[in-house]
C-alpha positions as CSV (number, residue, x, y, z in Angstrom):
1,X,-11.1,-0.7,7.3
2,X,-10.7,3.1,7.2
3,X,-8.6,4.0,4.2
4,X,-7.6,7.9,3.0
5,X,-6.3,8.0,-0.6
6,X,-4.7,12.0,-1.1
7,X,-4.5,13.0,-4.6
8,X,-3.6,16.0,-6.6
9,X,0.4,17.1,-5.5
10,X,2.6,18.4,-8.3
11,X,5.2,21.2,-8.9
12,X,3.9,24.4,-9.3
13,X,5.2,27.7,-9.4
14,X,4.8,30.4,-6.4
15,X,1.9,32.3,-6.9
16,X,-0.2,29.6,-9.0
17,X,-2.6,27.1,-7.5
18,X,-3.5,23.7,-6.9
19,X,-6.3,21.1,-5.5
20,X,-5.7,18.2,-3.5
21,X,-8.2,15.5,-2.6
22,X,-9.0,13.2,0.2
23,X,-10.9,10.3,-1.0
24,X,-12.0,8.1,2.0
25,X,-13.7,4.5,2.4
26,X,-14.9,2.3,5.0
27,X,-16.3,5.2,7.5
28,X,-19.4,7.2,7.7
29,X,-17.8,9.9,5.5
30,X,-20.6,12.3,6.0
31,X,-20.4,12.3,9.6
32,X,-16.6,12.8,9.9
33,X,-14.4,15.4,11.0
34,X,-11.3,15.2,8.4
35,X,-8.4,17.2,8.1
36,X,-5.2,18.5,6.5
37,X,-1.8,19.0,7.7
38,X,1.3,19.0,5.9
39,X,5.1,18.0,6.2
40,X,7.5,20.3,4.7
41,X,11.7,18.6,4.8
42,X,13.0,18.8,7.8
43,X,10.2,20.3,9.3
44,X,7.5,18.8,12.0
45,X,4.2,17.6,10.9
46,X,2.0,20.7,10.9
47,X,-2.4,21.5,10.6
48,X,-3.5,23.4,8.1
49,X,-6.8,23.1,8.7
50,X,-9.9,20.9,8.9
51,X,-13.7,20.7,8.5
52,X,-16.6,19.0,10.3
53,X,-19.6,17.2,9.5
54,X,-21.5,20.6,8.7
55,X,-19.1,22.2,7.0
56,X,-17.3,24.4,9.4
57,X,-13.8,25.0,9.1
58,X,-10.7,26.3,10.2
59,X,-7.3,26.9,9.4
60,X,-3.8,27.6,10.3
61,X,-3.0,31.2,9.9
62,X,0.0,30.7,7.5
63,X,-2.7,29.5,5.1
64,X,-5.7,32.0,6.1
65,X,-7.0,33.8,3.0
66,X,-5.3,31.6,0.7
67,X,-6.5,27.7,1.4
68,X,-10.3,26.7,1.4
69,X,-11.6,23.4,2.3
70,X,-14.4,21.9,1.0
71,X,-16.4,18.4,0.7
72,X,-18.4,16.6,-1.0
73,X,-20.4,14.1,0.6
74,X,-21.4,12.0,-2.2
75,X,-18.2,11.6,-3.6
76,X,-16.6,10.9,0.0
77,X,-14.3,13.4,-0.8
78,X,-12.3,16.4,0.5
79,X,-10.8,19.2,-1.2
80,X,-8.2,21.8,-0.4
81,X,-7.8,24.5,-2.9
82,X,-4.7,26.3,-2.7
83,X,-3.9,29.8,-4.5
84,X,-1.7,32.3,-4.5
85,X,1.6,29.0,-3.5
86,X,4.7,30.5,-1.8
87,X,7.6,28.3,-1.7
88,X,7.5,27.8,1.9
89,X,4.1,26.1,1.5
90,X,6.1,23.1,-0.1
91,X,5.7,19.8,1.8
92,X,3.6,16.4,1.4
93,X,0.1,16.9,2.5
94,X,-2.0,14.6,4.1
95,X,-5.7,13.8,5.2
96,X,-6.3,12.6,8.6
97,X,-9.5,11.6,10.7
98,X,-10.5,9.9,13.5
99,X,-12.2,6.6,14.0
100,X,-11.7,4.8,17.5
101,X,-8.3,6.0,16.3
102,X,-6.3,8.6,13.7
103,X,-6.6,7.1,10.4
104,X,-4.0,9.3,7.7
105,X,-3.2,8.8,4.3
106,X,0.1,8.3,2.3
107,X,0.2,12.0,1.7
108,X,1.1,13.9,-1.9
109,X,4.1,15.8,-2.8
110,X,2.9,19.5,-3.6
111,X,6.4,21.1,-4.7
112,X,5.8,25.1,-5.3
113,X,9.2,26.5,-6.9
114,X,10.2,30.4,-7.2
C-alpha cells in the first residue's frame, strides 16, 4: 500500500519561510516521480511543482525563484523549501505520485499572514 505522510505546515508571516515534507512508503521511492500542489480556500487544486527520479525539477511560475524541491532517497523523503511567503501562497499542500494510479497525502495547512 502506497502511503504519503506531508509534514511541516504552520502560520507564518509573509516574507519568512518554511519546509514541508513528503514522507512515502510502500513504493520504490527512489524511482518515483513525486510532486507538490497546493489548495488555497475556495480555490482549485493547483501544481507547484515536482521532481523525478534524477532530480530534475520544475515549478509553477507563481513559486519560481522562491520554492526548491529536493529529496532524499534514503530517508524516502521530499522537501519543499519555501522563502520569501506572501499571503496568497496560503493553502494546504500536498504530495502526490503515481503508482498504477495517483496516490496523495492528507495535505498540511501552511497559513502565511501579513
Amino acid at each position: 500500500q502506497v502511503r504519503l505522510q506531508e509534514s511541516g505546515g504552520a502560520v507564518v508571516q509573509a516574507g519568512g519561510s518554511l519546509r514541508l515534507s513528503c514522507v512515502g512508503s510502500g513504493l520504490t521511492f527512489k524511482i518515483s516521480t513525486l510532486r507538490w500542489f497546493r489548495q488555497a480556500p475556495g480555490k482549485e487544486r493547483e501544481l507547484v511543482g515536482g521532481i523525478n527520479n534524477v532530480g530534475s525539477t520544475n515549478y509553477a511560475d507563481s513559486v519560481k525563484g522562491r520554492f526548491t524541491i529536493s529529496r532524499d532517497n534514503a530517508r524516502n523523503t521530499m522537501y519543499l523549501q519555501m522563502n520569501s511567503l506572501k499571503v496568497e501562497d496560503t493553502g494546504v499542500y500536498y504530495c502526490t505520485t503515481f503508482y498504477k494510479r495517483e496516490f496523495w497525502g492528507q495535505g498540511t495547512q501552511v497559513t502565511v499572514s501579513s
